[in-house]
N, C-alpha and C positions, 0 to 999 in steps of 0.2 A: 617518337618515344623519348623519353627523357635523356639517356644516357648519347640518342644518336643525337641530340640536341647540344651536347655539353661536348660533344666529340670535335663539332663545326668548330672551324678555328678561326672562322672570320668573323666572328658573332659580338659584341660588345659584350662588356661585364653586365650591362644593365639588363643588355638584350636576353643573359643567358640566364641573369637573373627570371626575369621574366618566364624565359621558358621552363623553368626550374618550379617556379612557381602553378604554372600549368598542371603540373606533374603531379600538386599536390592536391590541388581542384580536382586532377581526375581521381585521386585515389578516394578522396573524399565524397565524391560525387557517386564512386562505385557502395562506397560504405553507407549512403544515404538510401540507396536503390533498395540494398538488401533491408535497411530497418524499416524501410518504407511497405516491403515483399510480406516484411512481419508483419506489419502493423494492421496490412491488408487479411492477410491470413486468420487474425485473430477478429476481426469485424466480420469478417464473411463465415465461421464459427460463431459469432454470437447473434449473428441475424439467424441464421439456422436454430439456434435454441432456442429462439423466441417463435419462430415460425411454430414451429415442434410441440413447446408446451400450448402455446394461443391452440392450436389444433387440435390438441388432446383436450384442453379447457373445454373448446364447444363440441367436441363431440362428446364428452362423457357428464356435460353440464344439466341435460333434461332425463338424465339417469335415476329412477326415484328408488330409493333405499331405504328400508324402515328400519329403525334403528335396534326395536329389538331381534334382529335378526342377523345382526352385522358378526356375532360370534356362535349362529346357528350351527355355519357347517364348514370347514376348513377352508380356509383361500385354495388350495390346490383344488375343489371339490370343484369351485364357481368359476376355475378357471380354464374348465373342461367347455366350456360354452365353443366351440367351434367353429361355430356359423349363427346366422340369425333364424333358424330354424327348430335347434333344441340346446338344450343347456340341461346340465348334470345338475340338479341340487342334491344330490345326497347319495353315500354308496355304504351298504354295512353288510358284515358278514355275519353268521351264526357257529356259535361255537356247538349249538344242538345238532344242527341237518349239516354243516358242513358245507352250506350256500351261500353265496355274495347275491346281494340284491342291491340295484340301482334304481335311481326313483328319477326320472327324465320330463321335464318340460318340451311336447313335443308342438310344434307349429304345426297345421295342416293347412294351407290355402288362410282362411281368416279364423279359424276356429283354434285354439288352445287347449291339448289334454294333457293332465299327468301320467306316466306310466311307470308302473311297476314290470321293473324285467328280471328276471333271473338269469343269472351267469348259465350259460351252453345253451341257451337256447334265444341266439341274437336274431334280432328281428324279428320276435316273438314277445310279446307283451302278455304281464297273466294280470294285470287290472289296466284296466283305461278309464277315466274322469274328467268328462269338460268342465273347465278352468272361467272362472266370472273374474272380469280383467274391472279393480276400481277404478270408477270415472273415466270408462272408457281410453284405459289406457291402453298400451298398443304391446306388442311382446320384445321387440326389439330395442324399447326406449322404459320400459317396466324390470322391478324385481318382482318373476314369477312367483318367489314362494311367499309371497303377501297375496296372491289374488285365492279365491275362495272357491270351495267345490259344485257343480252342479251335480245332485244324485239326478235328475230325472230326464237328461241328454245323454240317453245311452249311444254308444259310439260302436258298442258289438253285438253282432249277431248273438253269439250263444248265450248272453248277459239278458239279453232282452227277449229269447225264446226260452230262459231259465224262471224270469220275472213272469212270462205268459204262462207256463205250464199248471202250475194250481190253478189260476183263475178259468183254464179250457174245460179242465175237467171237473169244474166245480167243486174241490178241494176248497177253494174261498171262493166267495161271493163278490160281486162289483158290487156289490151295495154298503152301503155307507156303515159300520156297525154293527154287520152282521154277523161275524165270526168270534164274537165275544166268549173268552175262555179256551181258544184254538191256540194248541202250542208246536211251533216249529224249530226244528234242531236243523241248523248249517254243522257240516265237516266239512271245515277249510273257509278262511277267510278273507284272502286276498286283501285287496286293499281296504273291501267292506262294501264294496258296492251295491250287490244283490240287498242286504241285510238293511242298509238306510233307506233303500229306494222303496223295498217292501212295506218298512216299515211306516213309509208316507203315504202310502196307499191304504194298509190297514193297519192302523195304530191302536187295534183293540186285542190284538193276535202279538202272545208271545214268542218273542225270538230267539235263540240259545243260539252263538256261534260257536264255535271250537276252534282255535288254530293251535298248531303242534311248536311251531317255531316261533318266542320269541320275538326273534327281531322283527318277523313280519306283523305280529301284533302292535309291535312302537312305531315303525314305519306306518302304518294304518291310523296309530293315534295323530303322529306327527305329520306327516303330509298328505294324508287321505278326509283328515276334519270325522274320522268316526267317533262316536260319543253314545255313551250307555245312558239309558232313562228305566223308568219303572216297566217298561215292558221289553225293552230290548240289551240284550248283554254280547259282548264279544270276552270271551274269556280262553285261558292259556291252557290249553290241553289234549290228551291224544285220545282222536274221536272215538278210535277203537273201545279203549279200555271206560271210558263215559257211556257208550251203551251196555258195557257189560255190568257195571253200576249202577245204569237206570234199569237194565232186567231183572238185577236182584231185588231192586227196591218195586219192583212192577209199575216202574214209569212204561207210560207211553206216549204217542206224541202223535198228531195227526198228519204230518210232515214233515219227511227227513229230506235235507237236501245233501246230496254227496257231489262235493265240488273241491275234493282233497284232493291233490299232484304231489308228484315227484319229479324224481331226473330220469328218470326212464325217459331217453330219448326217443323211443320207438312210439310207446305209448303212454307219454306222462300222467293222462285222467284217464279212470280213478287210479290214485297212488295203489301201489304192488300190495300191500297189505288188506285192502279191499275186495281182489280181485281171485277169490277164492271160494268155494260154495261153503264156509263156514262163515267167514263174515258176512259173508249175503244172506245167510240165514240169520245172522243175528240183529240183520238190519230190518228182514220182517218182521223179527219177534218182539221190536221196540216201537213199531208202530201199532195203533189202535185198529178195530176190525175197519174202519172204512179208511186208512190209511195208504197214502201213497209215499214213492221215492222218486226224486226228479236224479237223476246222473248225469253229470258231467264228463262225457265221453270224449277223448282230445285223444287221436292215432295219426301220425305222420305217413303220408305212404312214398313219399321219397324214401323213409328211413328204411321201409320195408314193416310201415305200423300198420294194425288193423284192429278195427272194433269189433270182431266176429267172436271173437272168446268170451269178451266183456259181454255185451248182448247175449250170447247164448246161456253163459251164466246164471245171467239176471231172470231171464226167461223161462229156464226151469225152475227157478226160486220160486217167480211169484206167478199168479192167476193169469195176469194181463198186462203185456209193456204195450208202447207206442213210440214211434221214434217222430224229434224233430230232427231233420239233418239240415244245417245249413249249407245254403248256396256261395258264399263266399269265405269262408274260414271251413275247416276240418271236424270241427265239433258237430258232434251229435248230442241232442237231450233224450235221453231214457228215462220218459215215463209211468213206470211199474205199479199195480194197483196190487192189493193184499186178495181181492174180490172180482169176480169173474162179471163182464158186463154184456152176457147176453150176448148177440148178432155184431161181431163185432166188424166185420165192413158197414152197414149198417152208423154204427156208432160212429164211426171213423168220419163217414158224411155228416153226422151230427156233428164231429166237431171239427170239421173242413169251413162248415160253414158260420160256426161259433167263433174260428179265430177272428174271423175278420172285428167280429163286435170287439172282443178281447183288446186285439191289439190298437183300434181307436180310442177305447177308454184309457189305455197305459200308454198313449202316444208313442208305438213302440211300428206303428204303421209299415213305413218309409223303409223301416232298415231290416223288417222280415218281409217282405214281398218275397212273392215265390214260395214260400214256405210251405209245404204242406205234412200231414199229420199219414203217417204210415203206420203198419204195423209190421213187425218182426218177421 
């Protein structure tokens, strides 16, 4: 050390010099270490941010973005993506029904749907729509809300036993043209599904939808691709008070579809206002004498839901129901005629064996297997 250096008394002036000198090399030497410790610190932090963004660069480089969509729906909305699985594009509430609706890009294996969910009932979807990816692009390296709708890849059961129900019982024709001047009223319209897919099938056959809520009518414009022509309308209203308008006017309609919900947990379809023998009655008194009503019956029985009320209902109202029950989902279609059809086990075999043609013409095959036509 310096000082026990300078203490030695046999050392020469030059000598001590020297050592003195030493002293200063090492302090110096210590002082070079640390700027050196710096200089290290800040190189190995700027390798790191180059690594960093270079990585971010290609991974978000073959990300395709269309531009006018970039101020569609809030950065927090698009940053619900969690996984490569689903991603949030849109979430709105209604200041009418007092409901939040999320509109979800969901991944299945290779296949891509939108869905429409309503707040309290997760993991419950009340529209699904496969999704046409442009130029084959992929979900994980695409922005989903540029890719476009498929109406006629139905993905659920009771969508595509709602789409079969007129065509079983001869309500409409498979044939090309034939229903020319047939008018149909939807209550409730989801994302639009039933209403587009119908409507490519027969395009000669007017369509009336009704929805109650607003927001679910913009969401349907905005992420569902629905669009009104000279035969087909989606329009903002409460179905109820629309038949009681077209009774006094003495409309009638050859087909009413009841596919309106609420939040009844137990049993959402058909919504509470429905499910009463006066609206049931006013629902046959808006149909024509050879008129039907297709229902959309949705009872939870975790919840402790059941269809037994809905059905018996329906059943004293009108002549003749028939039930679809699906094998994989909850939903029932109630088939109800105005008009009594004779032998009806009988009939039943007539149209046991009817579905099958049915459902090959509406490509709806694959996803009602099983299905058969019961009655009440």
């Amino acid at each position: 050390m310096p000082h026990g250096l300078l203490s030695y008394s046999g050392e020469l002036p030059h000598h001590r010099s020297r050592q003195g000198n030493d002293g200063v090399c090492l302090k110096l030497g210590m002082r070079f270490n640390r700027s050196r410790a710096q200089v290290i610190t800040v190189m190995a932090l700027g390798i790191c941010t180059l690594i960093y963004f270079t990585f971010m660069f290609y991974l978000t480089d073959n990300v395709i973005i269309d531009d006018q969509f970039l101020s569609a729906v809030p950065d927090s909305v698009l940053e619900k993506r969690l996984d490569f699985q689903s991603m949030v594009i849109d979430r709105m509430c209604s200041d009418v029904t007092n409901v939040c609706y999320t509109v979800n890009d969901i991944k299945n294996e290779e296949e891509v749907s939108r869905h429409l969910i309503v707040d309290g009932f997760d993991g419950e979807s009340d529209t699904v729509m496969r999704l046409v990816p442009p130029n084959n692009a992929r979900f994980d390296t695409s922005d989903t809300r540029i890719w476009t709708i498929n109406y006629l890849e139905i993905d659920t059961q009771y969508l595509a036993a709602l789409l079969v129900s007129p065509f079983l019982i001869s309500a409409l024709s498979l044939e090309k043209n034939a229903d020319e001047g047939k008018s149909i009223l939807e209550i409730g319209l989801g994302g639009g599904s039933f209403m587009m897919a119908l409507n490519h099938y027969k395009p000669e056959v007017n369509i009336t939808t009704l929805e109650l809520d607003p927001i679910v009518l913009q969401l349907a414009h905005k992420w569902f691709g629905i669009t009104d022509n000279e035969r087909r309308h989606a329009i903002l209203g409460d179905g109820l008070d629309y038949l009681k308008q077209m009774n006094k006017t003495g409309t009638k309609f050859d087909i009413i579809v009841l596919d309106a919900c609420d939040i009844d947990i137990q049993v959402p379809c058909p919504a509470t206002v429905f499910r009463n023998r006066k609206s049931v009655q006013l629902i046959l008194d808006s149909l024509k004498p050879s008129g039907v009503v297709l229902v959309n019956i949705l009872a939870f029985p975790e919840r402790d839901g059941s269809p037994i009320e809905v059905v018996g209902m329906f059943s004293e109202v009108f002549q003749t129901c028939l039930q679809l029950k699906m094998t994989k989902e909850y939903n029932i279609i109630m088939i109800c005629m105005s008009y009594t059809i004779g032998d009806v086990n009988q009939q039943i075999t007539f149209y046991q064996s009817r579905l099958q043609a049915v459902t090959e013409a509406l490509s709806v095959t694959n996803i009602l297997q099983n299905i058969e036509v019961s009655k009440n």
